[in-house]
N, C-alpha and C positions, 0 to 999 in steps of 0.2 A: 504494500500500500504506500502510495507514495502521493504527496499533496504538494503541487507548488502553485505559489501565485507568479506573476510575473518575475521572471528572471532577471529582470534590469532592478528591480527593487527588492524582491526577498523571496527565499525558497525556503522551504521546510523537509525534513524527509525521515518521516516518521516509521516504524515496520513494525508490524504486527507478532509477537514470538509468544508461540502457542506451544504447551506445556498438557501434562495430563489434567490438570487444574485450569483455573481459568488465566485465560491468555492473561500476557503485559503489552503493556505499547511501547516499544522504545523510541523515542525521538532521536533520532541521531544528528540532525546538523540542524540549525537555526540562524540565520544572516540573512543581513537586510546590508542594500548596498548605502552606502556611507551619505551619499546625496536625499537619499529616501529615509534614515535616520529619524528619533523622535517624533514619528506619526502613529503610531499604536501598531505598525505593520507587525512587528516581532511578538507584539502581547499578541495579535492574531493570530499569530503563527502557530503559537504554542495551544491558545483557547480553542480555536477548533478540532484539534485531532483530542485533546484530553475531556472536550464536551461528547463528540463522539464515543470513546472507548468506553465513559461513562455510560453511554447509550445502549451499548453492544455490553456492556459488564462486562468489561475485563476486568485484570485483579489489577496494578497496581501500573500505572504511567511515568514514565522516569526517562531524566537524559542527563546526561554529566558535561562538565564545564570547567576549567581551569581554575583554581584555586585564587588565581590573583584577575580575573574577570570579574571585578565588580559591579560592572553591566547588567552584565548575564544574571549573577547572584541576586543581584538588586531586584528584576523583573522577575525571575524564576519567584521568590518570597515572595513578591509582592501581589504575583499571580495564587498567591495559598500554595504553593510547593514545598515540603521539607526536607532539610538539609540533612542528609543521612549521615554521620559522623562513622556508621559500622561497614562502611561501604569499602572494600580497598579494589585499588583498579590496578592491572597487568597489562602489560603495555610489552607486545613484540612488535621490532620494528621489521618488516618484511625483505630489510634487504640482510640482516642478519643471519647467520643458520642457528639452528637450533644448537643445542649441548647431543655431541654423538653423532652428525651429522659429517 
């Protein structure tokens, strides 16, 4: 599932990852281009796919963000998101090999 608005101004690109339980939505990218900035584009961005999932009951909506984006952090709380502190993120870079490889 993929949702974008215009490309010159902002995209979103949300996916659906279904479990034997009920699905999550993960959001994975949220940008709005720099000129388009400060018009509610990015709270859209995020409001419609998480009003949705609510719609369709999934179990829980989430996307990650860099730690020193206080942008992102800012809008993400201020949209009602909480900030998961039990969360840890693994990170391979693809041009790396693995251990054993």
């Amino acid at each position: 599932m993929c949702r974008r608005t215009n490309p010159a101004r902002g995209a979103t690109s949300p996916a659906r990852i279904v479990w034997p339980w009920p699905p999550d939505l993960r959001i994975r990218k949220v940008g709005v281009a720099e000129d388009w900035q400060r018009r509610g584009i990015a709270s859209e961005l995020v409001r419609r796919p998480v009003s949705r999932a609510r719609a369709r009951r999934c179990g829980d909506v989430w996307l990650m963000t860099e730690t020193g984006n206080t942008v992102a952090r800012w809008l993400y709380r201020h949209l009602d998101a909480k900030e998961d502190a039990e969360v840890v993120l693994y990170v391979w870079e693809a041009a790396d090999p693995l251990v054993g490889e």
